[in-house]
MIDREN-249852 format. One record per residue: z, y, x of N, C-alpha, C in turn. Coordinates in steps of 0.2 Angstrom, whole numbers, plus 5000, padded with zeros to 4 digits. Each point is the difference from the previous one (the first is absolute). Layout:
MIDREN-249852
ZYXZYXZYX ...
//
This chain:
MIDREN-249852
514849324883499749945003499350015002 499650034995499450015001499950045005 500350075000500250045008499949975004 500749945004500049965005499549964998 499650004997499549945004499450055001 499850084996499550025004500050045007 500849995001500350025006499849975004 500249945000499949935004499149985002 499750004995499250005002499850085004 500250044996499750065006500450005008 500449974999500449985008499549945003 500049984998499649935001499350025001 499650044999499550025001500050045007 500350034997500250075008500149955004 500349955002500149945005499449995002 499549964996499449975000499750055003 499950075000499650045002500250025008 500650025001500250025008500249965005 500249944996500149955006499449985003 499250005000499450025006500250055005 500050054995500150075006500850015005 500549954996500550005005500249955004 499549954999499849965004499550015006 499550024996499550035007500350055005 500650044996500350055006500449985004 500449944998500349955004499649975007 499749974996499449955005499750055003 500150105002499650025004500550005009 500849984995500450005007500149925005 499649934997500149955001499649995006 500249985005499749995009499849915000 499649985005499949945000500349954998 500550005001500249944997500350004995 500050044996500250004993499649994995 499150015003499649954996499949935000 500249985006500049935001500749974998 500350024999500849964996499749944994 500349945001500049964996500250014994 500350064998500350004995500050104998 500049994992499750105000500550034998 500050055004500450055000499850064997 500650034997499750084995500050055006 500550005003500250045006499950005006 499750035005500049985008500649985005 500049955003500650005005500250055003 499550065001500350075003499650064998 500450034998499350095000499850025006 499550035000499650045007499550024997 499950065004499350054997499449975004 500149935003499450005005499350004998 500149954991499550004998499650054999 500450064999499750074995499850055009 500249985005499850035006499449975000 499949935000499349985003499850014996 499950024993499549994994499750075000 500450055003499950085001499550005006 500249975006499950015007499149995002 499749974995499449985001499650084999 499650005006499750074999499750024993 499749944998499550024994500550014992 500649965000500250014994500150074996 500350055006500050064996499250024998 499549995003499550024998499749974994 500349935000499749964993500550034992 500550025003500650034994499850064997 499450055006500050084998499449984997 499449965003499349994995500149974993 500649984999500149954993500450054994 500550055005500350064997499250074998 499650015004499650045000499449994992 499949935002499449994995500450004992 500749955003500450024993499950054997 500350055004500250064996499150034996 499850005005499350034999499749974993 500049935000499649984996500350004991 500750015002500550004992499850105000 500050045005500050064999499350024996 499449975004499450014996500050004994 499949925000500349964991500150044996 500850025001500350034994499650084998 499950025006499450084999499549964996 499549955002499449994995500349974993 500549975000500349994992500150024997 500350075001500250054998499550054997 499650015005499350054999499649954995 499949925000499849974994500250004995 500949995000500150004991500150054999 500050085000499850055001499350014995 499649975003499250015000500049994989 500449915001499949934995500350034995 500650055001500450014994500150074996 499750065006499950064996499450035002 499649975003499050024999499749984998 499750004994499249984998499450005003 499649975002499550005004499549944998 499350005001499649945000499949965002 500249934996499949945005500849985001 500750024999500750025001500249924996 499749974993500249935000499749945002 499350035004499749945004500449995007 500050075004500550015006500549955000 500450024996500649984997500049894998 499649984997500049945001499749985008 499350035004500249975005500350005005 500550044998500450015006500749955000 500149994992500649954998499749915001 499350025000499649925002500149985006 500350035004500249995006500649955002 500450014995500649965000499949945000 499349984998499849924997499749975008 499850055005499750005006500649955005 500049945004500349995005500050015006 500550035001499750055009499849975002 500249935001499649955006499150004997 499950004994499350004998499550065005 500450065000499750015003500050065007 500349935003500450025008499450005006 499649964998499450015005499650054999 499950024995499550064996500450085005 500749984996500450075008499749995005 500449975002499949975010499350025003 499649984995499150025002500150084998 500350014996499850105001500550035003 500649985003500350035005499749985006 499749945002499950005007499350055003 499449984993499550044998500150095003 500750044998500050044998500550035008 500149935004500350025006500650025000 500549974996500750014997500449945003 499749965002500549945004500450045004 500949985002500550025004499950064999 500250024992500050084999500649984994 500350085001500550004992499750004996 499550024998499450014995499749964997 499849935005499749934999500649964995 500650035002500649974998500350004992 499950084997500250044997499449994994 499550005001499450024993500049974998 499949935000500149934993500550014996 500650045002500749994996500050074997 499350044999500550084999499950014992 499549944997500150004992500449954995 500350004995500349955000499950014992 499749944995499950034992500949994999 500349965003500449984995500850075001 499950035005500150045004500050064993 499150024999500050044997500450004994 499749934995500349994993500750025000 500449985006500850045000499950065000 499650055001500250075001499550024994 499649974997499850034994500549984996 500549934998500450024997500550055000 500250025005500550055003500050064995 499150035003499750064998500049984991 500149994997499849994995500649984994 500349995003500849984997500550094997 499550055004500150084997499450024998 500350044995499450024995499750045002 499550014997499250025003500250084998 500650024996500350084998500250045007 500049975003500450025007499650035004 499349965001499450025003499550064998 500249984993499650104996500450044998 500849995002500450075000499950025008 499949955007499850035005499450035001 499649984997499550054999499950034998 500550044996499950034995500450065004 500549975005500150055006499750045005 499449985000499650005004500049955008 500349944998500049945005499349975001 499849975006499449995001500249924998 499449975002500349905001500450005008 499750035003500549975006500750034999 500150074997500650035003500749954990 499649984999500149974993500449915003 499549975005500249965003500549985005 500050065003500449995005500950024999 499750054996500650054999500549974993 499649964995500449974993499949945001 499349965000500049944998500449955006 499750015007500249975003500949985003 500450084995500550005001500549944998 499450004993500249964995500049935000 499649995004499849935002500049975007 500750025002500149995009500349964999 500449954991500149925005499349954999 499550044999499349935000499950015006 499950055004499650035006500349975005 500750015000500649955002499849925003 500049984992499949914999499450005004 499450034998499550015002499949975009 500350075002500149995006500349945005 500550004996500549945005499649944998 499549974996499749934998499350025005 499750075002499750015004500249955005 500350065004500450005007500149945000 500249944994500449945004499449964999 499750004996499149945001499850025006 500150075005499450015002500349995009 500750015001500449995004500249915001 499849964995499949935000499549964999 499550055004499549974998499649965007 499849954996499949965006499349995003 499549984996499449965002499550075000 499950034997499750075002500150025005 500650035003500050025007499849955005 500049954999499949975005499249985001 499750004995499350015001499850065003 500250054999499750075003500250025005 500549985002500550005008499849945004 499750035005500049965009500550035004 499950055000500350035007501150004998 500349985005500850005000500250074994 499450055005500550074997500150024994 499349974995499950004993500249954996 500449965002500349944996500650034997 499949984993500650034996500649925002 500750044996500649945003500049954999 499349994992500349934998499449945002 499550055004499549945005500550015007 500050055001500550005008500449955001 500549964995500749995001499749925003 499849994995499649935002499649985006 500250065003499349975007500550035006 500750024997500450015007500449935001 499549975000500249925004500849994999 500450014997500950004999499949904996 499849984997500049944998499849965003 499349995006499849985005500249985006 500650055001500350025006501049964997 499849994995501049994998500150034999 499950054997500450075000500150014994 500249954995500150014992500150064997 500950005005500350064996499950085000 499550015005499750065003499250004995 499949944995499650014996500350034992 500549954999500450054995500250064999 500450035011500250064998499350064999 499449975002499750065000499649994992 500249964995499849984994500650064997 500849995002500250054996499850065002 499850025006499850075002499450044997 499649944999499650024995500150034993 500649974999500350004991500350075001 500150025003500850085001499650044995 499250005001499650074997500049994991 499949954999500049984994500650014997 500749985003500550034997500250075001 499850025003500250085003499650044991 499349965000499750044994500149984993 500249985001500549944993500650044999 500450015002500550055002500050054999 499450025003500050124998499649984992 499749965000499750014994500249964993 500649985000500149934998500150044989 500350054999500150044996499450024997 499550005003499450004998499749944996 500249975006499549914995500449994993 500750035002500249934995499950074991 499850075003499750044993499249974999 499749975004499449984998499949954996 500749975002500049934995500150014995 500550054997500050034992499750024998 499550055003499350024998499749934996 499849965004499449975000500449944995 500650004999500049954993500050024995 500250094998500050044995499150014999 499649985003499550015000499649934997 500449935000499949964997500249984993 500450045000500650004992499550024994 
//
């Protein structure tokens, strides 16, 4: 009995969860008059790809999907390099001044980015980075909480491992790359894809640092290709799902990963 009822609630959740997204995908094949129906429907009166034609068709969209794809990538790829070379630093070098660094840097988490969003803006503009990847990219290339995951990571193996490779004559980087990071490809993993998906849905930053059409990432872009304006609802959903493909695609190669970081990080609170 107890099975079918924890069967029942995790069915029931899974419901709660997909019925958005299999509804939005629905609603990306619905035509005019299907929003205006007196009465709602789960389903479209007809399938057509027209929506996902106009939602492509617009010159700028490919250009909004490659700058959102680009910074993403860039800005999870830095990240997890300076994470990496930080908890590195925090968990097998001694150094002076290592636990004052170390709280300011976790004080940060106390910081709320909107506190200090104008403080950016004034040195990105200052520094001539408007409607640049760059401008886009360098507010989000540190992250404390980011770190604290990979210095658990690093540290969940014993410190024996680090002075048997030394004892091989392993330097720190060939020690890093070559053992630890092997070791810890499902943080670098998690790490990455919670990158990639803050930085590809990111809204209000990009949007302050972009004027120009060619530098707007997809999730300022999407909003200003007039599809809602114009009645074109369904051709706002379908390019809503088009946006989602990349997030599943990397969910998917990597999904094996997350779900060992998740065992990691609870044997770590045991």
């Amino acid at each position: 009995m107890l099975k079918i009822f924890r069967t029942a609630i995790i069915v029931a959740l899974a419901a709660f969860i997909l019925f958005p997204m299999l509804y939005t995908f629905s609603l990306s094949f619905f035509q005019g008059l299907d929003f205006t129906d007196s009465y709602a429907h789960f389903l479209p009166s007809s399938f057509s790809l027209r929506n996902y034609i106009l939602a492509s068709s617009d010159r700028y969209f490919p250009r909004y999907a490659l700058n959102s794809l680009i910074t993403a990538f860039l800005t999870a790829s830095i990240r997890l390099v300076i994470t990496t070379l930080s908890a590195f630093a925090f968990t097998h070098l001694e150094f002076r001044g290592r636990k004052a660094i170390f709280i300011l840097l976790t004080a940060t988490l106390f910081i709320p980015s909107d506190a200090i969003l104008f403080e950016n803006y004034t040195t990105i503009a200052k520094a001539g980075m408007l409607d640049t990847y760059q401008g886009i990219i360098l507010p989000s290339l540190f992250s404390a909480s980011s770190l604290l995951f990979m210095i658990g990571g690093f540290s969940s193996y014993d410190r024996d491992v680090y002075d048997a490779a030394r004892l091989d004559g392993a330097g720190d980087i060939r020690y890093m790359s070559s053992i630890l990071i092997h070791l810890t490809t499902a943080v670098s993993a998690t790490i990455f894809i919670q990158t990639f998906i803050a930085s590809f849905g990111s809204y209000l930053w990009p949007l302050l640092v972009t004027n120009r059409p060619r530098m707007r990432t997809v999730q300022v872009g999407i909003t200003m290709l007039g599809f809602a304006v114009d009645g074109e609802t369904g051709a706002q959903f379908a390019s809503i799902i088009m946006i989602t493909l990349p997030f599943v695609i990397l969910l998917q190669i990597l999904r094996r990963r997350v779900m060992n970081a998740i065992d990691i990080k609870e044997d770590n609170f045991r």
